[in-house]
C-alpha positions in Angstrom: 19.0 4.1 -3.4 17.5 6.9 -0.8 16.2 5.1 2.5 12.8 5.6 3.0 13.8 8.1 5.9 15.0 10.4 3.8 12.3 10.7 1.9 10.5 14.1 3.1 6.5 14.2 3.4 6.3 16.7 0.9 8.1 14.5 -1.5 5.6 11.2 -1.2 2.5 13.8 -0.7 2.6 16.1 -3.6 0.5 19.0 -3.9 -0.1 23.0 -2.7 -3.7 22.8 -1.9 -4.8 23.9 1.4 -6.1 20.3 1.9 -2.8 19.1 1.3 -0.6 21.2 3.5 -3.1 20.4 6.4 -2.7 16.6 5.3 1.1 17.3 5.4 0.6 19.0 8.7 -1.4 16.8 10.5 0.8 14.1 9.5 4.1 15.7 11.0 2.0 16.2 14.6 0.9 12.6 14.4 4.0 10.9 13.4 6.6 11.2 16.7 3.6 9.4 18.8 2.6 6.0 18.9 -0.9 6.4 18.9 -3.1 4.7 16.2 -4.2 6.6 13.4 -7.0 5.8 11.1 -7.2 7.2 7.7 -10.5 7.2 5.1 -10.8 7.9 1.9 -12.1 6.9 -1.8 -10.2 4.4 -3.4 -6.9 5.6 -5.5 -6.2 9.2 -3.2 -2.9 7.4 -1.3 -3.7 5.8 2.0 -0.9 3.8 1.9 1.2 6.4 1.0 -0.3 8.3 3.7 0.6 5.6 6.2 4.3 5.2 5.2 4.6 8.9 5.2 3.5 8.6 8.8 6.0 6.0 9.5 8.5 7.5 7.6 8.5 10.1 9.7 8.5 8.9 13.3 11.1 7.2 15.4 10.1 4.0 14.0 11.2 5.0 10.0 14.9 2.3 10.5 12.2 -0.8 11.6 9.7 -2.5 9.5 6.8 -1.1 7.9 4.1 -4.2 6.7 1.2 -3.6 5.1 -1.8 -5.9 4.7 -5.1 -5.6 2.5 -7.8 -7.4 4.7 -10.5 -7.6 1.9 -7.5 -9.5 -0.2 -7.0 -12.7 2.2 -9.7 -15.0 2.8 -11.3 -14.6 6.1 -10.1 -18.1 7.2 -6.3 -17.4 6.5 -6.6 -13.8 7.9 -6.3 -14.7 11.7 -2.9 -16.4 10.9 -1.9 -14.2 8.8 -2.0 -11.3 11.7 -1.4 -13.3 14.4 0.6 -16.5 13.1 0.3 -19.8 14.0 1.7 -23.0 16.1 2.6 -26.3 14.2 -0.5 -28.5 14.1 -3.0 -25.8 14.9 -4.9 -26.5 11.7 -4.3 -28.3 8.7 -1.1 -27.9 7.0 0.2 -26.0 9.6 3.4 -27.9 9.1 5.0 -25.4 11.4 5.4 -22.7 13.7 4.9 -19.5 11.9 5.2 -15.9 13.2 2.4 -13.5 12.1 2.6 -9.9 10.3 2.1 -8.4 14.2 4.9 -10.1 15.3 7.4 -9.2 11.7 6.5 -5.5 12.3 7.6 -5.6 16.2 9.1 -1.9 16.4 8.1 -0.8 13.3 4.9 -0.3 12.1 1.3 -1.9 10.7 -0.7 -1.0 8.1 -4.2 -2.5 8.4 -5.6 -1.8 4.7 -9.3 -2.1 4.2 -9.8 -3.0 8.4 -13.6 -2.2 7.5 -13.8 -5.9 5.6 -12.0 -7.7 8.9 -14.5 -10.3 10.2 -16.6 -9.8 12.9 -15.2 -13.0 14.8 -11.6 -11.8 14.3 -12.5 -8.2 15.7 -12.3 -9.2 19.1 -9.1 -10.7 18.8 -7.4 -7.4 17.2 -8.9 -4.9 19.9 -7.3 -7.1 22.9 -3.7 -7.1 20.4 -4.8 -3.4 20.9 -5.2 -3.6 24.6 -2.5 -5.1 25.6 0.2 -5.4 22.7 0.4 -8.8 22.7 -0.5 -10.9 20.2 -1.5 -15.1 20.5 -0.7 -17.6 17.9 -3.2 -19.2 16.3 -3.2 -22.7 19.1 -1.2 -21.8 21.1 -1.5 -20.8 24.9 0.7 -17.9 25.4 1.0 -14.3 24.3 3.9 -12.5 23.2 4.7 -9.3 23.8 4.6 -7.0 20.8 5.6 -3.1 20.7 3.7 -1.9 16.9 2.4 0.7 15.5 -1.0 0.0 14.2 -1.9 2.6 10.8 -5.5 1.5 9.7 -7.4 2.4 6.4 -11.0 2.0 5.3 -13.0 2.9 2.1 -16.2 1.9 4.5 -18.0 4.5 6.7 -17.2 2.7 10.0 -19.7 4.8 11.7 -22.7 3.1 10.2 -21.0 0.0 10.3 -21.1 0.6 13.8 -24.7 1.5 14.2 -25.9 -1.4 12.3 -23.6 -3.9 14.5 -21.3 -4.7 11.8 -18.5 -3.6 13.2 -17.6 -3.8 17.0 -18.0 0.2 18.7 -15.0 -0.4 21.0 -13.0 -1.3 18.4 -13.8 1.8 16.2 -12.6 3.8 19.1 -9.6 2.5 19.8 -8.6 2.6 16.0 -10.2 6.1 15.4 -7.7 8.1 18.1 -6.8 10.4 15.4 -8.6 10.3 12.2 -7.3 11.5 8.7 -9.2 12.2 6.0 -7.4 12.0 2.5 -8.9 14.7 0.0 -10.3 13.0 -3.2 -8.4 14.3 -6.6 -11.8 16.3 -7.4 -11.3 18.4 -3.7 -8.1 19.8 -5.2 -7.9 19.9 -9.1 -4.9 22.8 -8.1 -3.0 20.1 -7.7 -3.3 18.1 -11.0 -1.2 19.6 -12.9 1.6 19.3 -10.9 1.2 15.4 -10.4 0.7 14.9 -14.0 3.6 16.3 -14.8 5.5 14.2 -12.1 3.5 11.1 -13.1 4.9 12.4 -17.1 8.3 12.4 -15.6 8.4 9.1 -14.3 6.8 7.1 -16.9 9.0 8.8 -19.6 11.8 7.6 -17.6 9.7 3.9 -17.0 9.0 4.3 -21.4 12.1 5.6 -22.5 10.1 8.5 -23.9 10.3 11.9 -23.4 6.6 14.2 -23.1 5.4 17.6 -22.4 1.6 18.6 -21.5 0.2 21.1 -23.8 -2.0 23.9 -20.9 -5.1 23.3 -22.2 -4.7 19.8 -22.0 -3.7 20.4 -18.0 -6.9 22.6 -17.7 -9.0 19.8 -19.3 -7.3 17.2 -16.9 -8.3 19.9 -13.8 -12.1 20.0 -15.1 -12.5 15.9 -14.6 -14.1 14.3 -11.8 -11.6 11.4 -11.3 -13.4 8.8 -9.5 -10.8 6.8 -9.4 -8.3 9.5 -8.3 -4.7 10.0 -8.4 -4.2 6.1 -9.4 -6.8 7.1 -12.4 -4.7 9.8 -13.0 -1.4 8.5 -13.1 -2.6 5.7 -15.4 -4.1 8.1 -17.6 -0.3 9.7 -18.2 1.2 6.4 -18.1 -1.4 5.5 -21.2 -0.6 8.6 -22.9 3.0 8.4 -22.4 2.5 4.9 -24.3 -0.1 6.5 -27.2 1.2 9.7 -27.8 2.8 10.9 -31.1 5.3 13.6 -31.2 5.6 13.9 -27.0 3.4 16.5 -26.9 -0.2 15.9 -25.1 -2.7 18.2 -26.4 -6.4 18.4 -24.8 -7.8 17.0 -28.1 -5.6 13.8 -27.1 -7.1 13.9 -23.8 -10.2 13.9 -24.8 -9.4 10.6 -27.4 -7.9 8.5 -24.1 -11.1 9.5 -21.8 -13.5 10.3 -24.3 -14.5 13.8 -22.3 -17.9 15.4 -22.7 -19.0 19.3 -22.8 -19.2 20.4 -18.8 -22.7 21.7 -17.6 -22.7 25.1 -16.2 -24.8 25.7 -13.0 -25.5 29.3 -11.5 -23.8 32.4 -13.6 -23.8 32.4 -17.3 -20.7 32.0 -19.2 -20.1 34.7 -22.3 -20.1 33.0 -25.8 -16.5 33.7 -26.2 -15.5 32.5 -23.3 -13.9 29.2 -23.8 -11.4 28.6 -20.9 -12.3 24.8 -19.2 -10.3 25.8 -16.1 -13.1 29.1 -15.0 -16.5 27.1 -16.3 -15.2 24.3 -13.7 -15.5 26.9 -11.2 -18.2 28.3 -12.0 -20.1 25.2 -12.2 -18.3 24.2 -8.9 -20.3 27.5 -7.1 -23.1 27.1 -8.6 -23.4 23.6 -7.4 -22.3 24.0 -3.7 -24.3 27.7 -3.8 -27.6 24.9 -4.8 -26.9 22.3 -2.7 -26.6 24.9 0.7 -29.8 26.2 -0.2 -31.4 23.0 -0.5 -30.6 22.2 2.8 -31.2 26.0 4.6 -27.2 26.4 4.8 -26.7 23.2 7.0 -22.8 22.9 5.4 -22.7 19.2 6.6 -25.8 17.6 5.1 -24.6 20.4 1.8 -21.1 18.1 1.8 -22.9 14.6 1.6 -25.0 16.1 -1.3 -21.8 17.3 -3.3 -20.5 14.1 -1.7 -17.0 15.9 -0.5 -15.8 16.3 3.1 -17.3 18.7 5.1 -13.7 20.4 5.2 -13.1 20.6 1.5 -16.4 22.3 1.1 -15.1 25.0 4.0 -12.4 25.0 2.1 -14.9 25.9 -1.3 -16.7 28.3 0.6 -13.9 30.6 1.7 -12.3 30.2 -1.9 -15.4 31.5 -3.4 -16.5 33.9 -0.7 -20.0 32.6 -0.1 -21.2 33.8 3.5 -24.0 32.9 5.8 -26.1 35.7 4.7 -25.6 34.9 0.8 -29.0 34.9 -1.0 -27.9 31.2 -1.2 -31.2 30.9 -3.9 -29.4 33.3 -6.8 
């Protein structure tokens, strides 16, 4: 079985966009340091992939990477959890017990979801922070830790911030170098080469061998996928499973998802024109092209509308050559 170390960055982050080989990128500059990274992005894009990759890829890739969803434990086990415990500190602590800090000593944290840790317990991480030691639950010394710490959130810590729900100093000492993973949508280049890695490993997982049809790879590039590339690869796994004769055609597709007609915004698409892949740009221009006039060119208050990142609409706006001085109106 390959170690984990010798699995490349480009081999767990798939994908040729321009927001993908800057994720790649980034990731390579961060990874040799210690310094704590914290990574957003919608549910499904790879967080935690993006977190081992970082790992993977530093001094630290022969020691222990642990990860831990914070919104999955209940608030009153979390602090043991992290930290551990002393026999007797609460009941059924039968015995001493060394927390996730403490197992990843050397290696590596992943702090999933750090937006739903409790206020009371916030405190605690930023001195862990501070000084890299952690405390056992009652107990009155500290040990000496040397981790690590990769955080994720699908919350906009920011507000959280401003509204006192989550502690500023904190924030800042986790944010040191922030990563944004791209949502599926902000590079639909890229779907068709996942879907046909996703089709390669569940025909292995199935025993059952499939090919995508292109049209039904153009239809899979003209979807929104909330849920992103988990939605994705459980849509191949689901047609791996469904599909008669291996071959996926778009009409297939469109039976699993049950896809309706796209809207065109801005230019006009010619009767006979009938290719999914150019009326998903189209309505893609049309759409940023509206939402930059509505808000006099102002590209971040334009992102929030389209609801992408301010960088993959940059990223739109050099693809379709829309300047400053466009008639932003037409």
């Amino acid at each position: 079985m390959e170690s984990p170390a010798a699995i490349t960055i480009a081999e767990r982050l798939l994908g040729t966009s321009a927001a993908m080989v800057e994720l790649r990128a980034t990731i390579e500059r961060v990874a040799p340091h210690r310094t704590t990274v914290l990574i957003s992005g919608e549910s499904g894009t790879g967080k935690e992939l993006v977190a081992r990759a970082i790992h993977d890829a530093s001094p630290r890739h022969a020691m222990r990477f642990v990860a831990i969803n914070c919104a999955a434990i209940a608030p009153t086990l979390l602090e043991s959890e992290l930290f551990g415990h002393i026999r007797g500190a609460f009941t059924d602590a039968q015995r001493d017990r060394a927390g996730l800090f403490e197992e990843a000593d050397g290696g590596t944290i992943f702090l999933d979801e750090i937006g739903e840790i409790p206020t009371a317990l916030q405190a605690k991480l930023l001195r862990v922070l501070q000084e890299s030691e952690v405390r056992r639950v009652g107990a009155t010394v500290s040990t000496r830790i040397d981790v690590r710490v990769v955080a994720a959130t699908l919350r906009d810590l920011t507000a959280d911030v401003a509204s006192g729900r989550f502690r500023e100093d904190l924030f800042y000492r986790l944010n040191v170098v922030p990563i944004e993973v791209p949502a599926l949508r902000e590079r639909s280049s890229d779907i068709p080469l996942l879907a046909k890695h996703f089709a390669i490993r569940q025909s292995a997982k199935h025993q059952r061998a499939i090919a995508w049809e292109p049209q039904a790879l153009e239809l899979l590039q003209a979807l929104s996928w909330p849920g992103n590339v988990r939605e994705l690869e459980n849509l191949v796994e689901r047609a791996t499973v469904l599909v008669e004769g291996g071959h996926i055609s778009a009409d297939f597709v469109r039976t699993l998802i049950g896809t309706k007609n796209l809207p065109v915004v801005g230019r006009t698409i010619d009767e006979d024109q009938f290719s999914i892949k150019k009326a998903t740009r189209v309505l893609e221009e049309g759409l940023i092209r509206k939402a930059l006039s509505a808000t006099a060119g102002n590209r971040t208050n334009a992102a929030k509308l389209l609801e992408i990142s301010h960088r993959a609409l940059l990223y739109k706006i050099k693809e379709y050559g829309i300047a400053r001085s466009d008639n932003l109106d037409k």
